[in-house]
C-alpha positions, 0 to 999 in steps of 0.5 A, spaced: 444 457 582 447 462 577 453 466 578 452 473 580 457 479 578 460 481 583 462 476 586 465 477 593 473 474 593 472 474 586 475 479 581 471 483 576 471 480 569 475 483 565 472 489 559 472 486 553 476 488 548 473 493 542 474 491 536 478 495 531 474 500 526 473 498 518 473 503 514 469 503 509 469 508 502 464 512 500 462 516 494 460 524 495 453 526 493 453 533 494 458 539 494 458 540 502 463 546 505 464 545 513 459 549 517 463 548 524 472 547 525 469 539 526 467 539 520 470 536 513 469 539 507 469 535 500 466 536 492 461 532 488 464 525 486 470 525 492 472 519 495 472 519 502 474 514 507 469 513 513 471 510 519 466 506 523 469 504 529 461 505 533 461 511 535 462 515 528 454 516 527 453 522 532 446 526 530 446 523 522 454 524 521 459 520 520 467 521 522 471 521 515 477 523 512 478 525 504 486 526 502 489 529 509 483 532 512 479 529 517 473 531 520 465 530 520 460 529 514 453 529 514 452 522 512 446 524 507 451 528 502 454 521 501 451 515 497 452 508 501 458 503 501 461 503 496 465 497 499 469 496 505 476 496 506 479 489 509 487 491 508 486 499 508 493 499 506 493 496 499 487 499 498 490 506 499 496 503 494 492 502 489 487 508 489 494 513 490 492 516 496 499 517 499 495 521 506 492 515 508 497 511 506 502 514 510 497 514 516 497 507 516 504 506 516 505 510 521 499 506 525 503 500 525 499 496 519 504 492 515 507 495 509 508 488 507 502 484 507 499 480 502 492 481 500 488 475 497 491 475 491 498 474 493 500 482 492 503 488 497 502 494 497 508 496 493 505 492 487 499 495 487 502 502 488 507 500 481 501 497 477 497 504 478 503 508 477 502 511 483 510 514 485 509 517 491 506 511 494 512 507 490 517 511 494 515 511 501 514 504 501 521 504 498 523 507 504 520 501 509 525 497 512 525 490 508 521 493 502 520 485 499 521 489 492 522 481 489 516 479 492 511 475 487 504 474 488 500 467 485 501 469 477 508 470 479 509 477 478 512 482 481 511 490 482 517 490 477 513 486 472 507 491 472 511 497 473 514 495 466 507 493 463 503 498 464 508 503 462 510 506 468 519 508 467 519 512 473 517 507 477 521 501 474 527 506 475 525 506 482 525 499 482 531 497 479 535 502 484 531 499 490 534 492 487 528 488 484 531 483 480 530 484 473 531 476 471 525 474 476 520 471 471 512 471 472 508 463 471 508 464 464 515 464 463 515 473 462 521 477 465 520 485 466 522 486 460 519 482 456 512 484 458 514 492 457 511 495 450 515 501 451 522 500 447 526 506 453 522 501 459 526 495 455 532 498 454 532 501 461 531 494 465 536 491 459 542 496 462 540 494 468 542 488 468 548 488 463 550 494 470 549 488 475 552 483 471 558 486 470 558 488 478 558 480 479 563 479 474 568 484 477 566 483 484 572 480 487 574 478 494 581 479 496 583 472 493 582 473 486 588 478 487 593 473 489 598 472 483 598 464 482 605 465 480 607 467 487 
């Protein structure tokens, strides 16, 4: 005999769980200017990002958001997926969208995850030259600003070969060690075709060398003598 719902002296089960949205990213068709407070605004060729969490689509609208504005969109005005979002994070690291990016922080998504590929988000944010993004991930706890992906390389190593000095400034005073090298053998500098980029992390590491040097603990002021 099947199990009715409700069975008496038996708890009700419990409600299943929803799953988390996916976000996804769509391209603008159209020019649309928000007809109600709801509504989001947005130019021809905008990115914008659609959040699909079951209930976006209400009356052919889709709920999105397009830099730091949030807001409903007719979903005829935008062209199908353009691709799905699997770490939002890195995505937003990538493409320099500092909005999302910070309001996926602040959701509790880590900072420091690593996509298929190995990379963090800092290192998409370094190899983009997206220093804003750079610099809020820099102000994370444990930024893993040595981390390396399955080629070795280091957001130190892409900052410098896509010639991006701001950043690889950045880097270097967050402590990204300039002596790492990626799987071919190649540090930072070595990589870097900017002559300033190569002198930069060059003086870096003559600056920390010299600290290691002369970093004494109290022993190595004792006189032998004495």
């Amino acid at each position: 005999m099947a199990a009715t719902l409700n069975t008496p002296g038996r708890p009700a089960p419990p409600k299943p769980v929803s799953k988390p949205g996916k976000v996804k990213v769509v391209r603008a068709l159209y020019k649309y200017v928000a007809q109600h407070s709801d509504e989001l605004s947005f130019e021809e060729g905008d990115l914008l990002y659609v959040y699909d969490n079951g209930q976006s689509k209400v009356s052919n609208r889709l709920q999105a958001q397009c830099g730091n504005r949030k807001g409903w969109i007719p979903a005829n005005y935008v062209e199908e997926q353009v691709e799905e979002i699997i770490l939002p994070l890195h995505e937003a690291a990538r493409r320099g969208n500092i909005s999302f990016l910070r309001e996926c922080l602040n959701s509790g998504v880590s900072g420091t995850g690593l996509d298929s590929a190995g990379n963090t988000p800092l290192y998409w944010a370094a190899r983009a030259g997206h220093e804003d993004c750079v610099k809020l991930l820099l102000d994370l706890p444990n930024p893993a600003v040595n981390a390396q992906n399955k080629m070795g390389d280091s957001p130190l190593h892409v900052a410098a070969s896509h010639g991006h000095l701001n950043i690889v400034n950045r880097l270097l005073e967050a402590g990204n060690d300039a002596t790492l090298k990626n799987n071919t053998g190649y540090t930072a500098q070595e990589l870097a075709s900017d002559p300033v980029i190569k002198n930069v992390i060059q003086l870096s590491q003559q600056h920390y060398n010299a600290k290691t040097i002369h970093d004494y603990n109290e022993e190595d002021y004792n006189d032998e003598s004495d």
